[in-house]
gemmi code that builds the backbone of each chain (N, CA, C; Angstrom):
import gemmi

chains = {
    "A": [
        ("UNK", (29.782, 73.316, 66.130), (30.220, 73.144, 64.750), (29.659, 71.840, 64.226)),
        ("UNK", (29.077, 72.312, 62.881), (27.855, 70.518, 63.078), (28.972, 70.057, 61.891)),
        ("UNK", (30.200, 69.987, 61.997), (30.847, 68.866, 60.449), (30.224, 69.331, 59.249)),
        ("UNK", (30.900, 68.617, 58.138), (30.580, 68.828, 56.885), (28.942, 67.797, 56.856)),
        ("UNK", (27.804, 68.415, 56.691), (26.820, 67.764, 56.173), (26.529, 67.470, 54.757)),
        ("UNK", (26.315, 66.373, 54.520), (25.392, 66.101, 53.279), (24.449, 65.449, 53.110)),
        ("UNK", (23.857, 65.390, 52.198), (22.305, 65.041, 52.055), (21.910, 65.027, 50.545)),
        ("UNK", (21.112, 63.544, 50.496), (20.479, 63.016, 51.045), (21.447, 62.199, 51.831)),
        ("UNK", (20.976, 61.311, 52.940), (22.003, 60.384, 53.426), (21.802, 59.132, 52.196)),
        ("UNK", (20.726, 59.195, 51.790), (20.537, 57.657, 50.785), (19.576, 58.610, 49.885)),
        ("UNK", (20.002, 57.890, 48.552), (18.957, 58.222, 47.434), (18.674, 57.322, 46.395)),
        ("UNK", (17.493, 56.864, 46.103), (17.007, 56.178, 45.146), (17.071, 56.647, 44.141)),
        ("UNK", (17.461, 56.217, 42.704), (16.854, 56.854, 41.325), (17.004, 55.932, 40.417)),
        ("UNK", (16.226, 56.306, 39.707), (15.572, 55.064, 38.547), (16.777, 55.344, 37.294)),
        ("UNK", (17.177, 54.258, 36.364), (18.413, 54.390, 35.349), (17.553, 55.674, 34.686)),
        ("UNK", (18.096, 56.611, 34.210), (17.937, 57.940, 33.579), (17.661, 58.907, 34.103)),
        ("UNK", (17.351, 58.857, 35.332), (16.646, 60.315, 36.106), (18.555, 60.870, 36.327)),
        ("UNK", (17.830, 62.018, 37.247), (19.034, 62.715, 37.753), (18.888, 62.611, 39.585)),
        ("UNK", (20.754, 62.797, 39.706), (20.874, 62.769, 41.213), (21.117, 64.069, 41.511)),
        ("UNK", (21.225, 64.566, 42.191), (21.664, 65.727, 42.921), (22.138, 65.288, 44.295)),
        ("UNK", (23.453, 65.574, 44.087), (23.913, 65.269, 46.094), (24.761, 66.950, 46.481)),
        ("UNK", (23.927, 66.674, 47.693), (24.667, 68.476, 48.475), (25.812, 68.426, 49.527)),
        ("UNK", (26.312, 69.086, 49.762), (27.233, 69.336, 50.520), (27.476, 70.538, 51.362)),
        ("UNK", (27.774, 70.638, 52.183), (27.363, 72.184, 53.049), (28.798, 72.118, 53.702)),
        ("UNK", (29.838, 72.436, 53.437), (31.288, 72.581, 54.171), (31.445, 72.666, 55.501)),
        ("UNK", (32.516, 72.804, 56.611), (32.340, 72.726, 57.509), (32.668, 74.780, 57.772)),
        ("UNK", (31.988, 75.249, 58.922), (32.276, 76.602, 58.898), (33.472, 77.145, 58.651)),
        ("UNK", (33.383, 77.982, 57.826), (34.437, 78.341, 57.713), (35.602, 77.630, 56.684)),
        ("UNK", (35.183, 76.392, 56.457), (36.072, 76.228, 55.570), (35.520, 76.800, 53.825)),
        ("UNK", (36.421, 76.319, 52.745), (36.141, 77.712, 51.777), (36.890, 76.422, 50.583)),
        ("UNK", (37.197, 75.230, 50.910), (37.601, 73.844, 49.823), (36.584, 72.847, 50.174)),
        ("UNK", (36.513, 72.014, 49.017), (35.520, 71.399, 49.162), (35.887, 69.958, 48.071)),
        ("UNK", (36.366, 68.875, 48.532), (36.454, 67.584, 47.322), (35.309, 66.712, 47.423)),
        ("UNK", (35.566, 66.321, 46.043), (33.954, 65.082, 46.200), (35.192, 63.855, 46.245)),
        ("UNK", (34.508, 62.595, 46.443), (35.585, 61.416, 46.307), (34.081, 60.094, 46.594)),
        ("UNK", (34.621, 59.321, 45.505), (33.674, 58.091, 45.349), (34.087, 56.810, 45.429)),
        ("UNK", (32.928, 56.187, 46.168), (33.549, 54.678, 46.908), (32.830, 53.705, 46.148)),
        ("UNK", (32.987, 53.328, 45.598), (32.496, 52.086, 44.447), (32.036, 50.823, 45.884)),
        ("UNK", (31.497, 49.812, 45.709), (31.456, 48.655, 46.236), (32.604, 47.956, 46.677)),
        ("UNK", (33.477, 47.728, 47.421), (34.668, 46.846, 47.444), (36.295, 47.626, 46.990)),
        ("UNK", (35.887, 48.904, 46.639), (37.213, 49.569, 46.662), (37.459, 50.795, 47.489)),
        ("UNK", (38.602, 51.657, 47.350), (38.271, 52.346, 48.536), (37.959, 53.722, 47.376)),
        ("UNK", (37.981, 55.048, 48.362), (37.578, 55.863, 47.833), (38.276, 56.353, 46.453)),
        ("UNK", (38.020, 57.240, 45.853), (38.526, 57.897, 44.661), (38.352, 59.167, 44.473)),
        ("UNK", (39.212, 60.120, 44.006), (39.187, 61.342, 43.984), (37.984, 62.056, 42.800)),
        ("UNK", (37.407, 62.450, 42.865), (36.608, 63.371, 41.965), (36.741, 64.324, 41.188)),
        ("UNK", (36.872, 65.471, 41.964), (36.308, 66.855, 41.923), (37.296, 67.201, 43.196)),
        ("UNK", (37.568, 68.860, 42.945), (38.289, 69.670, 43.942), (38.101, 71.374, 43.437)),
        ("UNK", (37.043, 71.960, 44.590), (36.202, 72.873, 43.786), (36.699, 74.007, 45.507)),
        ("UNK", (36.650, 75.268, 44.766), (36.586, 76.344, 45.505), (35.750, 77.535, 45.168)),
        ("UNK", (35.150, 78.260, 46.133), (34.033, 78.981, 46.263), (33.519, 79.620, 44.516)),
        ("UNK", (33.146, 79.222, 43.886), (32.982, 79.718, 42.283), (33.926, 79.453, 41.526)),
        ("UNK", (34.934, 77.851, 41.958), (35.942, 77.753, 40.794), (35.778, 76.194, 41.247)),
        ("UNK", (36.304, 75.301, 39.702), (37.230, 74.020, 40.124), (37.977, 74.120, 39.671)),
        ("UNK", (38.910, 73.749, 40.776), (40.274, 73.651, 40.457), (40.768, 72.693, 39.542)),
        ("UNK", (40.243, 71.398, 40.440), (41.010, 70.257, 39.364), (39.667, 69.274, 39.720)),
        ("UNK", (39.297, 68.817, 38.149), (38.238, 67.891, 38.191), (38.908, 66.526, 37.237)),
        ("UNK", (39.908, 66.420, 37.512), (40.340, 65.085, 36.467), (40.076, 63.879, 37.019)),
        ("UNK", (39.260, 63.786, 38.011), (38.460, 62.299, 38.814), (37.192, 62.628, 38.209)),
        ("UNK", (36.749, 63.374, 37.512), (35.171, 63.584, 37.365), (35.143, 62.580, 35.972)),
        ("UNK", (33.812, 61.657, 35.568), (34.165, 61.150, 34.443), (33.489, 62.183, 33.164)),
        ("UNK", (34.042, 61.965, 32.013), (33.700, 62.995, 31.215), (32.123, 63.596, 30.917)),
        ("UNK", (31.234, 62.242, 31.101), (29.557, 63.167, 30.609), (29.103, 62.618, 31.758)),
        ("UNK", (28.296, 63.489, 31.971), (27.180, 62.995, 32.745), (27.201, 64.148, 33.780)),
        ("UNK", (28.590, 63.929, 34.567), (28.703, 64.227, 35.838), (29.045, 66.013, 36.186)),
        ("UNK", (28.510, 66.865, 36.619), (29.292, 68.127, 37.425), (29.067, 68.615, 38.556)),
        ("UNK", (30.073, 69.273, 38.689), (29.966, 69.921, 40.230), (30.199, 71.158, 40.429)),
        ("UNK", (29.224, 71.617, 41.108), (29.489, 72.761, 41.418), (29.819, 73.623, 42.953)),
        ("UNK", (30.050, 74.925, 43.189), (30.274, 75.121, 44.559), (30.031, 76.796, 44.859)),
        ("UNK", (28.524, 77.113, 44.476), (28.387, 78.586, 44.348), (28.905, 79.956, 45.397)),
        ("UNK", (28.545, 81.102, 45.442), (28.697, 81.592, 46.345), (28.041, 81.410, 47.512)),
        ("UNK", (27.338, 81.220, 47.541), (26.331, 81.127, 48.296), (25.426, 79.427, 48.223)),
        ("UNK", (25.464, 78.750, 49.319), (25.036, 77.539, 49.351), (25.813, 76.396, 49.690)),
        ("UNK", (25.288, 75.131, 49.462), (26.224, 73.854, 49.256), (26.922, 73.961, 48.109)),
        ("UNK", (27.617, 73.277, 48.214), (28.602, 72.286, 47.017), (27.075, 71.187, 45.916)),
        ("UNK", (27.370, 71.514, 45.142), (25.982, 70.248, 44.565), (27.126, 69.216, 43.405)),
        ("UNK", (26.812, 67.941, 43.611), (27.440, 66.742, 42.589), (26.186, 66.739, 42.161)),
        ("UNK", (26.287, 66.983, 40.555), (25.342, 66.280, 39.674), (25.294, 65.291, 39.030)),
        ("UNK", (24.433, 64.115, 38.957), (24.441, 63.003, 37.674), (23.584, 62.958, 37.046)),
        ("UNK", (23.432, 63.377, 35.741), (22.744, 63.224, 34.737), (22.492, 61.724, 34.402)),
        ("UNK", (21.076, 61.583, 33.850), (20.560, 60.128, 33.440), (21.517, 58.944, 34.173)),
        ("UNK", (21.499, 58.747, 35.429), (22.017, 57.704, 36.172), (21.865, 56.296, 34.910)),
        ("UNK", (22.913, 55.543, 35.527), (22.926, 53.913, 35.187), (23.366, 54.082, 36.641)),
        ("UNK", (23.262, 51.902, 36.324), (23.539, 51.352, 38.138), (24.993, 51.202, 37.942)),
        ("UNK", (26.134, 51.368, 37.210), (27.382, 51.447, 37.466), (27.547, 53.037, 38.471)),
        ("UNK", (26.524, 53.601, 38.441), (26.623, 55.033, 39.061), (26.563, 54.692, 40.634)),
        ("UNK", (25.951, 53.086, 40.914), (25.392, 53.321, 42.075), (27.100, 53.361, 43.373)),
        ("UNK", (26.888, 54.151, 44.108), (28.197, 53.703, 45.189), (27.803, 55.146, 45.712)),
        ("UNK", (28.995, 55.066, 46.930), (28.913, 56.051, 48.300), (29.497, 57.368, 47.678)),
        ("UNK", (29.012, 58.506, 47.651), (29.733, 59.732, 47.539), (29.559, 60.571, 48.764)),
        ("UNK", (31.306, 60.843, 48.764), (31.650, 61.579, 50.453), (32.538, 62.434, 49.692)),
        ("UNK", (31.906, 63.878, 50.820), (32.272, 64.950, 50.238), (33.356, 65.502, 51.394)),
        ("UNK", (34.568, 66.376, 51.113), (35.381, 66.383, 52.926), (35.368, 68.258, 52.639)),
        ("UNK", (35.949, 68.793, 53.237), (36.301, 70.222, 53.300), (37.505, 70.922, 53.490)),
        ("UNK", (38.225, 71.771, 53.534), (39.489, 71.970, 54.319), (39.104, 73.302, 54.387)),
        ("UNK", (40.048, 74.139, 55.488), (39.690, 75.697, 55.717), (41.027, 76.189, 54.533)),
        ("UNK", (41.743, 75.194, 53.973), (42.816, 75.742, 52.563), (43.303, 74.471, 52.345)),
        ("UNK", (44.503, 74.771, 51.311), (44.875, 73.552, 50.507), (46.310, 73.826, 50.496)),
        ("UNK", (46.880, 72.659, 50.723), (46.672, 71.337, 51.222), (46.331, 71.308, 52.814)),
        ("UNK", (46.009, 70.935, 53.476), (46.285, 70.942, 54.752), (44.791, 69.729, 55.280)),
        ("UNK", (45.562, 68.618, 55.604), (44.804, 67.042, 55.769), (44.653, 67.147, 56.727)),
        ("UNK", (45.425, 68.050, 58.130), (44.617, 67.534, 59.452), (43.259, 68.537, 60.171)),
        ("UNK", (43.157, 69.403, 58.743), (42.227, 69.813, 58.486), (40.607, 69.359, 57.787)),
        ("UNK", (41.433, 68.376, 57.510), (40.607, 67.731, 55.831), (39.376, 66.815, 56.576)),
        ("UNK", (38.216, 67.106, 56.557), (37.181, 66.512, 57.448), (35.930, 65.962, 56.200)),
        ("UNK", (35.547, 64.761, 56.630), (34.543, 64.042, 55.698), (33.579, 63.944, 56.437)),
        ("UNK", (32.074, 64.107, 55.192), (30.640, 64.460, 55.283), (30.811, 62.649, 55.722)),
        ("UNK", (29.351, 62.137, 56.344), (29.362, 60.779, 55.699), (28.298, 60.605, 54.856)),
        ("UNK", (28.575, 60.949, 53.772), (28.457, 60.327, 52.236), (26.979, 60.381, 52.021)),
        ("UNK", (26.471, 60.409, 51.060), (25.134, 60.024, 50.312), (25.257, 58.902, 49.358)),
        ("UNK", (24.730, 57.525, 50.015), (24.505, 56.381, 49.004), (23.865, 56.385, 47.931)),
        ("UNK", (24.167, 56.592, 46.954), (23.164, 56.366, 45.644), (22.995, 54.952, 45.446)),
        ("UNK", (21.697, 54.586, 44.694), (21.625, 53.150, 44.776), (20.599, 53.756, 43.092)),
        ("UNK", (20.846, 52.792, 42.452), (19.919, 53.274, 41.002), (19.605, 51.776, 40.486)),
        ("UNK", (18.289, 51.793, 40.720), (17.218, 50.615, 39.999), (16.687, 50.725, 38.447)),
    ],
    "B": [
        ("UNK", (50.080, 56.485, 37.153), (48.959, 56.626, 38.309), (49.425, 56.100, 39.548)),
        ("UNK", (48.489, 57.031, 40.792), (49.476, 56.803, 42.131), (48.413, 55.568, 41.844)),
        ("UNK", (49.293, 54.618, 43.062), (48.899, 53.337, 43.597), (49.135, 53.166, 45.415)),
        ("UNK", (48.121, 52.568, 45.880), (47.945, 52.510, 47.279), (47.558, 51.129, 47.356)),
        ("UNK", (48.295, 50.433, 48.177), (47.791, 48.900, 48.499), (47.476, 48.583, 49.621)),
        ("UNK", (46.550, 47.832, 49.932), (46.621, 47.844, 51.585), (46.384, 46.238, 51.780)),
        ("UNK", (47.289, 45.779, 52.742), (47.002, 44.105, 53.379), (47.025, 44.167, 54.463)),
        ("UNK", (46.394, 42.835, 55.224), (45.324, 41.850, 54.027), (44.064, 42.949, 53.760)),
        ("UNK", (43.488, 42.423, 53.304), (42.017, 42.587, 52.440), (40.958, 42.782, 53.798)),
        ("UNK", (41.027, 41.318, 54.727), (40.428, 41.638, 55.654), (41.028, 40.226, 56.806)),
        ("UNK", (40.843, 40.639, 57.804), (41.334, 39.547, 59.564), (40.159, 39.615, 60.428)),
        ("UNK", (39.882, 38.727, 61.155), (39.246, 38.134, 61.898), (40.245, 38.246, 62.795)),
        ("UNK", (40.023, 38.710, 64.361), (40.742, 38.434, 65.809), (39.790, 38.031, 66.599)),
        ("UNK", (40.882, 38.022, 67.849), (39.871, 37.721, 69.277), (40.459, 39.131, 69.741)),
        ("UNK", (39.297, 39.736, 71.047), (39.671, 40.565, 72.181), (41.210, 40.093, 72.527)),
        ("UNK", (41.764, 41.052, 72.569), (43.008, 41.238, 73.335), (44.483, 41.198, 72.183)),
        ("UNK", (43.858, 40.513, 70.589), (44.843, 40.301, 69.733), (45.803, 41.391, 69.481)),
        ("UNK", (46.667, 41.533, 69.236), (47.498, 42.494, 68.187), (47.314, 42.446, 66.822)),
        ("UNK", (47.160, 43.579, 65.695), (46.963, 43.386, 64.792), (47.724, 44.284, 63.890)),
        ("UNK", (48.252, 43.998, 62.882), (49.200, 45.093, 62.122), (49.028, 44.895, 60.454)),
        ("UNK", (48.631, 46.298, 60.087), (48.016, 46.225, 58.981), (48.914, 47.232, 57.959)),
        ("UNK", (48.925, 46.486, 56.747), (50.079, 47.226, 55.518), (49.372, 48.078, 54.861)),
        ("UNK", (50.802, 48.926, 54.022), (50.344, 50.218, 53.674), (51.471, 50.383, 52.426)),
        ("UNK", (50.984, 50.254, 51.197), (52.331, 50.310, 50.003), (51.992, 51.019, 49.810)),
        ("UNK", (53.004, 52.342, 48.579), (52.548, 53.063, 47.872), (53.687, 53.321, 46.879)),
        ("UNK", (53.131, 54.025, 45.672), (53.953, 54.618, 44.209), (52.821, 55.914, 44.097)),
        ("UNK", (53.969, 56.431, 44.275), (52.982, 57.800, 43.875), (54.110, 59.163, 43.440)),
        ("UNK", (53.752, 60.255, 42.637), (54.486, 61.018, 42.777), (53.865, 62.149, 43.174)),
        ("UNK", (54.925, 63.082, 43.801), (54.891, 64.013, 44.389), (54.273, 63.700, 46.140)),
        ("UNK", (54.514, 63.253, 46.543), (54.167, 61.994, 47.695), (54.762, 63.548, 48.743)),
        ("UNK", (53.395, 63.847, 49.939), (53.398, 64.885, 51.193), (53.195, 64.143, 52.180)),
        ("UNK", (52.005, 63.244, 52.278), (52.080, 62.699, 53.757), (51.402, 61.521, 53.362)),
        ("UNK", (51.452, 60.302, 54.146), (50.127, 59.233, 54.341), (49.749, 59.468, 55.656)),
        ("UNK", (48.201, 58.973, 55.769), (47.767, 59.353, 56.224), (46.603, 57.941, 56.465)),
        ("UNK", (45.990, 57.645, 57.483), (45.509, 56.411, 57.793), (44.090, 56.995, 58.546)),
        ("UNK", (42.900, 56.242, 57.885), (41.742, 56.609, 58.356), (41.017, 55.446, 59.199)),
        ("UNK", (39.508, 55.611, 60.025), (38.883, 54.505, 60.266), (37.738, 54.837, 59.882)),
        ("UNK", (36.686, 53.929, 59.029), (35.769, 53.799, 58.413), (34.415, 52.865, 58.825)),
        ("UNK", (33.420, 53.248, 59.671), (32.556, 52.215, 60.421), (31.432, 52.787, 59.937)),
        ("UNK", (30.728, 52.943, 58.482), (29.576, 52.340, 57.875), (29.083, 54.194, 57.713)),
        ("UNK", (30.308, 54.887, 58.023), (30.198, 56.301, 57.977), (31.279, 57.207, 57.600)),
        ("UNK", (31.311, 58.568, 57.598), (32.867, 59.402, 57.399), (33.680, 58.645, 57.664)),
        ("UNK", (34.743, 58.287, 56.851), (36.002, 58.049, 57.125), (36.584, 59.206, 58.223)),
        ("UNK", (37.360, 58.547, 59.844), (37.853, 59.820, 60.393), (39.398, 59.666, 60.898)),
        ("UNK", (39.811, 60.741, 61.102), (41.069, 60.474, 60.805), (41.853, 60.224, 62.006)),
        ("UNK", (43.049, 59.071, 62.074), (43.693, 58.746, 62.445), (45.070, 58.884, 62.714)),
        ("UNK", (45.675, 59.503, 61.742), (47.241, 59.713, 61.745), (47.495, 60.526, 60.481)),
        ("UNK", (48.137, 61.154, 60.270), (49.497, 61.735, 59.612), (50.761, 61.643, 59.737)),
        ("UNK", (51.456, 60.713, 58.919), (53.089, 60.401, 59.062), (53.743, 60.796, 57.662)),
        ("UNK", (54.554, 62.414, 57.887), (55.493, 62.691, 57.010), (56.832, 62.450, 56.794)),
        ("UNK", (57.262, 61.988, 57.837), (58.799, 61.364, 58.104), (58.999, 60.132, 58.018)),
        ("UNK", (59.982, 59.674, 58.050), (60.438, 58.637, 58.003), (60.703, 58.302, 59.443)),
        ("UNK", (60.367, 57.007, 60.108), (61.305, 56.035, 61.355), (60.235, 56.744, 62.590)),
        ("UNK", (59.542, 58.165, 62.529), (59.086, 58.261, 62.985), (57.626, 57.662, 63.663)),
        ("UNK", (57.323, 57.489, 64.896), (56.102, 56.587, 65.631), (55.430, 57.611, 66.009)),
        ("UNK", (54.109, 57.423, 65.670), (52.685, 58.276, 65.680), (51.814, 57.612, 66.589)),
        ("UNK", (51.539, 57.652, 67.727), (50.687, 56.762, 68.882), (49.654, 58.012, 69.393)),
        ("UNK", (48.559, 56.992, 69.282), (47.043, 57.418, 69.876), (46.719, 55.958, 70.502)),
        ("UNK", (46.555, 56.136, 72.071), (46.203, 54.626, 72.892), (46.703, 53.897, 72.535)),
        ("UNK", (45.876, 52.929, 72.079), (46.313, 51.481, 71.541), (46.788, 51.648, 70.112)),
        ("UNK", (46.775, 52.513, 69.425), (46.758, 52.398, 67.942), (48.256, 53.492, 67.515)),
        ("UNK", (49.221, 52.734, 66.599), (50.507, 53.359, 66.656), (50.951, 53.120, 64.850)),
        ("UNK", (51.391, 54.208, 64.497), (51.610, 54.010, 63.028), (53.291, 54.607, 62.523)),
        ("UNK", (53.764, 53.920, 61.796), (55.208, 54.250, 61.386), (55.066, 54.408, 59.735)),
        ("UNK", (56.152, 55.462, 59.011), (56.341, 55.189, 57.813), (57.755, 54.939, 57.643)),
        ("UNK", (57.602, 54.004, 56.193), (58.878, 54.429, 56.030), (59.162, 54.957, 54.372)),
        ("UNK", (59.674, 55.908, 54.176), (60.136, 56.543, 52.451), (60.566, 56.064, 51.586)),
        ("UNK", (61.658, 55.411, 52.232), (62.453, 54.974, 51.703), (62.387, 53.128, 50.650)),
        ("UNK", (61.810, 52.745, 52.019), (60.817, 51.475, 51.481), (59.219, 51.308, 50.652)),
        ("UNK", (58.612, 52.780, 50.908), (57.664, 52.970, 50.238), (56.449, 52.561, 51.018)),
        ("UNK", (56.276, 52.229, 52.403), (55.014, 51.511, 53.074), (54.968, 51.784, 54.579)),
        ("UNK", (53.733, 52.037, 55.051), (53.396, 52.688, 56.490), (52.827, 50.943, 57.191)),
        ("UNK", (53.096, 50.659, 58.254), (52.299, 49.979, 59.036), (51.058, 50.731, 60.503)),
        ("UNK", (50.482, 50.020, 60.458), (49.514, 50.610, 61.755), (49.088, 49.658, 62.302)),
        ("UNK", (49.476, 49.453, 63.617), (49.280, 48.868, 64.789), (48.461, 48.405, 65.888)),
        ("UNK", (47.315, 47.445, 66.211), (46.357, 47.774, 66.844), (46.726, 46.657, 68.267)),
        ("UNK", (46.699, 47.063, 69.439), (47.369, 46.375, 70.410), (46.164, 46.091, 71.219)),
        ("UNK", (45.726, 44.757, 71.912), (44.708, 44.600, 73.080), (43.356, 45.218, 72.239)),
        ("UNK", (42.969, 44.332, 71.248), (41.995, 45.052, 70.239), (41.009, 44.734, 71.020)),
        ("UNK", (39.948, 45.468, 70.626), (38.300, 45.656, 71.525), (37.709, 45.790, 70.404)),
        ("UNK", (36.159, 45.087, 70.509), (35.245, 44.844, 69.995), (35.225, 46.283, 69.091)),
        ("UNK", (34.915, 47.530, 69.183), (34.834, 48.543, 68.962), (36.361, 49.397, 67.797)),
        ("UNK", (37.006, 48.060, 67.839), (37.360, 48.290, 66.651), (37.248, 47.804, 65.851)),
        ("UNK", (36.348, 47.350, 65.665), (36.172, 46.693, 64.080), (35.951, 47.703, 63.332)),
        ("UNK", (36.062, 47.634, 61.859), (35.882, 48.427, 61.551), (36.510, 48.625, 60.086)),
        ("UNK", (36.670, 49.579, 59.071), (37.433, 49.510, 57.603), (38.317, 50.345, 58.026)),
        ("UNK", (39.934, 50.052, 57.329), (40.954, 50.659, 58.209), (41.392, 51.296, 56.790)),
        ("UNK", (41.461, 52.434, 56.596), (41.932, 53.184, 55.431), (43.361, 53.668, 55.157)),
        ("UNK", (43.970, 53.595, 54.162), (44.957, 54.239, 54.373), (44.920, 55.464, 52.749)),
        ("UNK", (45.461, 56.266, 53.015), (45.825, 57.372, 51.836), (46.874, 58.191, 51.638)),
        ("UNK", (47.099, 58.225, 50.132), (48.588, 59.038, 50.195), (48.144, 60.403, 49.660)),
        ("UNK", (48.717, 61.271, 50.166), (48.452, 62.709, 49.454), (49.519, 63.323, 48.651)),
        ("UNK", (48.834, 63.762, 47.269), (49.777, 64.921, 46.870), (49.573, 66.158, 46.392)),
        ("UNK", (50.051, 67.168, 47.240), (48.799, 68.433, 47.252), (47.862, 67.962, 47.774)),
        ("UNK", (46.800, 68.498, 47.288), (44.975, 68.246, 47.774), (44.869, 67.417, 47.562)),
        ("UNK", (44.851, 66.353, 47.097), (44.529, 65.282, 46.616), (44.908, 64.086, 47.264)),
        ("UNK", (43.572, 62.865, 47.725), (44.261, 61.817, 48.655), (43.762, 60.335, 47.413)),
        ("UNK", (44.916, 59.405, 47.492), (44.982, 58.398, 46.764), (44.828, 57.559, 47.725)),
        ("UNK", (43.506, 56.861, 47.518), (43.439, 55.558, 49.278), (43.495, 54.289, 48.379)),
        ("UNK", (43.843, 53.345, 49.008), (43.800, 52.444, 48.905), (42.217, 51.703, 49.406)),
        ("UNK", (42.452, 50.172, 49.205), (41.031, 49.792, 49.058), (40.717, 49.473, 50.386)),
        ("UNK", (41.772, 49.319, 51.414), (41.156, 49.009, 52.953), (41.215, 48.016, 53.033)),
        ("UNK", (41.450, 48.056, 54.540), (41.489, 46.187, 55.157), (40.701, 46.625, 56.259)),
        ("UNK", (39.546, 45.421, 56.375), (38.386, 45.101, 56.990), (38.893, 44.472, 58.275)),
        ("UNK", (38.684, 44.758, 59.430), (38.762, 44.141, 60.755), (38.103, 43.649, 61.553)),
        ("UNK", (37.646, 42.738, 61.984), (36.619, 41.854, 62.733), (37.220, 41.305, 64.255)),
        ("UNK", (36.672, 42.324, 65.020), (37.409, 41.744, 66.299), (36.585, 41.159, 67.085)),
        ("UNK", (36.112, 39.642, 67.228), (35.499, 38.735, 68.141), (35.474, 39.078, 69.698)),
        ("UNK", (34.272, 38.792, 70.707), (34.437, 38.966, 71.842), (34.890, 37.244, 72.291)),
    ],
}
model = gemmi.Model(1)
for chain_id, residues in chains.items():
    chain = gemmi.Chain(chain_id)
    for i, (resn, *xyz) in enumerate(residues, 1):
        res = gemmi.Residue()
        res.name, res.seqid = resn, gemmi.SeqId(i, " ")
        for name, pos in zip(("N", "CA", "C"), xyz):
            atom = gemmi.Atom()
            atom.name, atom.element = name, gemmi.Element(name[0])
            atom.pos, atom.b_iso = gemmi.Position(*pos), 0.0
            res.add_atom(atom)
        chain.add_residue(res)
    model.add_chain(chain)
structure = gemmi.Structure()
structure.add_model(model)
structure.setup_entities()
């Protein structure tokens, strides 16, 4: 069982391009949260997405950002036209249902860094 | 908005110290906290404490909540280099985990 992967592990992007970060759940599981670590704080909730739905995205900020979680594939976080307030760690976790935390397993993260 | 605090910020030990690290919270609809360790990768998990008075022990490392007071401690006894590390803590309600910002641990040989 290879854990929740994501990728890139690190990504560069210039202020305006776009990010794309993936997420690939752990088998079998079928939930999927994003959660973002700023510099010096701890994580933050995002996004909370199930197989062709989100549930609850009231951590997502209003433009820029979406997520999705198709039938088929990863989970993808999008950022439209990055700034460097964008830059910090995004870790994505999984569960095989909801709620259930000793289930709840984290990718380790894709650093965005934006120059 | 939930709130999660965690002290101190960050400690410096030697091998062999004891170390005990805080855990506040305000939150509603409050299911479990839950305490992670964080070393430059996945946060992984450490404990789940839904009760109160109750003691949660893995080796050296032992965690209590309490409800009523609103704050979990976690315990690190005869610390080793190999724990250093960002010590997380989070409250859940439903799906959703509210962490606090972490206290940083530096354990000297």
């Amino acid at each position: 069982n290879a854990g929740v992967m994501q990728n890139p592990r690190h990504l560069v992007r210039r202020r305006g391009q776009e990010a794309r970060l993936r997420c690939s759940p752990m088998k079998g599981h079928s939930h999927v949260y994003w959660y973002r670590q700023l510099p010096e704080e701890g994580l933050k909730f995002m996004v909370y997405l199930q197989k062709e739905n989100i549930i609850d995205e009231s951590g997502m900020p209003k433009e820029r950002f979406s997520a999705e979680f198709p039938k088929e594939g990863p989970s993808i976080l999008r950022i439209q036209q990055v700034v460097r307030g964008d830059s910090a760690a995004y870790f994505c976790a999984s569960s095989p249902r909801s709620p259930n935390f000793y289930g709840y397993t984290f990718g380790s993260g894709t650093r965005l860094t934006v120059v | 908005e939930d709130k999660v605090v965690q002290s101190p910020l960050s400690l410096v030990v030697h091998e062999g110290d004891t170390v005990t690290l805080n855990c506040s919270y305000e939150v509603t609809n409050f299911r479990s906290l839950l305490w992670y360790k964080q070393e430059k990768k996945a946060p992984t998990f450490l404990f789940m404490l839904t009760s109160s008075g109750i003691e949660k022990k893995s080796g050296r490392l032992s965690s209590i909540l309490d409800k009523k007071e609103l704050f979990s401690i976690l315990n690190i006894t005869a610390t080793q280099t190999g724990d250093s590390a960002i010590y997380l803590c989070a409250v859940s309600n439903d799906y959703k985990l509210s962490f606090g910002a972490g206290t940083t641990v530096t354990v000297r040989a």
